[in-house]
N, C-alpha and C positions, 0 to 999 in steps of 0.2 A: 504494500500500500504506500505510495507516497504520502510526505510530508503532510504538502496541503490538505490529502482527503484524513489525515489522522488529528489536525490541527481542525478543519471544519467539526470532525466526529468528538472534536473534545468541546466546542462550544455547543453543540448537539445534548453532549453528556451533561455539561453544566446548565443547561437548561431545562433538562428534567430532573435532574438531582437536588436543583435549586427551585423547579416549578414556582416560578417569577414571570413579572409581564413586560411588556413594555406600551411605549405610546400607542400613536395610531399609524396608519400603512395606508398606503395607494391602493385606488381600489381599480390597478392595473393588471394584464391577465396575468396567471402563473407562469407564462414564460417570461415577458418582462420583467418582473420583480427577479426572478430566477436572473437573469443577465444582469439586473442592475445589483445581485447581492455579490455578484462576482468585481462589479466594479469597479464598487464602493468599499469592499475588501484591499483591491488594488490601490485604494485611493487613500485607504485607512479611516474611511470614514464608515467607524463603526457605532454613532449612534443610526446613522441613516440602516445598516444593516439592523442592529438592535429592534429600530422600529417594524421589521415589516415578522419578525417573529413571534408563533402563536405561542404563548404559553397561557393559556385558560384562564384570563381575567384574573391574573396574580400581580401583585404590584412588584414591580425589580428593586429590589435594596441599592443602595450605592456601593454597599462591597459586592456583589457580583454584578453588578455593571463596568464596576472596575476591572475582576477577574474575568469578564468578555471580552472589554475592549482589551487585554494584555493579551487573550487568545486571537483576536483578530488582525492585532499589531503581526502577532506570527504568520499569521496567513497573509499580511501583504508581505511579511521580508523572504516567503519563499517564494511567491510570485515574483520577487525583485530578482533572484537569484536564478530564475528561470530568463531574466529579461523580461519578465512582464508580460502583458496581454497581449498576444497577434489580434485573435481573434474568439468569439464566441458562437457559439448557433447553437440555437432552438433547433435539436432533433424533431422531438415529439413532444406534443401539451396533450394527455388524455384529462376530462374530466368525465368524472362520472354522472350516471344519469338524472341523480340529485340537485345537481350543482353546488356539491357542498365539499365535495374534496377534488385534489388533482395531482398528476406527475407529472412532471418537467425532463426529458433527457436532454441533457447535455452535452455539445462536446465546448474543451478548450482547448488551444492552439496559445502554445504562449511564444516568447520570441525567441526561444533556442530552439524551439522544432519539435519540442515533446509534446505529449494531447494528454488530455485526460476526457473521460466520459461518468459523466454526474449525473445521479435521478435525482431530484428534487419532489418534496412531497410540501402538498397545500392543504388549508381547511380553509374555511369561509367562517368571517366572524365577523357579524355585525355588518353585514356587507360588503367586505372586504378582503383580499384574500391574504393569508398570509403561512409565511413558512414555519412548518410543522415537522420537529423533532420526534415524534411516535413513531 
């Protein structure tokens, strides 16, 4: 497993371990937010990440928003070390027949020529979709 998907899997872990919330989210599809959580990693803008994830109407303390952004600090400096973003695509957006969840696959292209391939998972909350650690 590389780096990034072990450093994502740990703000994944700390978000159910911590079942915390955050703001609110774009009520953009599951594949945009899915590109813009990649970007914004890139960019180390991890409240903008922070905001578009579900954790079930829990409020985020300020020590694990700190311990998020420190996780996601890691995930732009492996990106950096890859040279950063080539590029992103929306493989596949399935939602289901509810309209209440979805998956996102991924590919990335960074700028040494490595890929990775990412599902991303949604729920719908309050009208909005947001990424979902389960």
């Amino acid at each position: 497993m590389k780096k990034l998907n072990v450093i994502l899997s740990l703000v994944i872990a700390s978000f159910l371990f911590f079942s915390t919330s955050c703001g609110t989210s774009s009520s953009s599809s599951p594949g945009d937010i899915s590109v813009k959580i990649i970007k914004d990693t890139e960019k180390g803008n991890a409240n903008a990440v922070i905001a578009v994830i579900s954790t079930d109407g829990k409020e985020l303390s300020d020590e694990d928003e700190a311990k998020l952004t420190a996780m996601l600090q890691m995930g732009q400096e492996e990106i950096k070390k890859k040279d950063g973003i080539k590029s992103i695509e929306v493989i596949k957006e399935d939602i289901n027949e509810a309209g209440d969840k979805a998956k996102v696959k991924m590919k990335i292209v960074y700028g040494n020529g490595e890929e990775d391939t990412e599902t991303y998972k949604f729920v719908m909350e309050d009208g909005k979709w947001k990424y979902s650690m389960k």
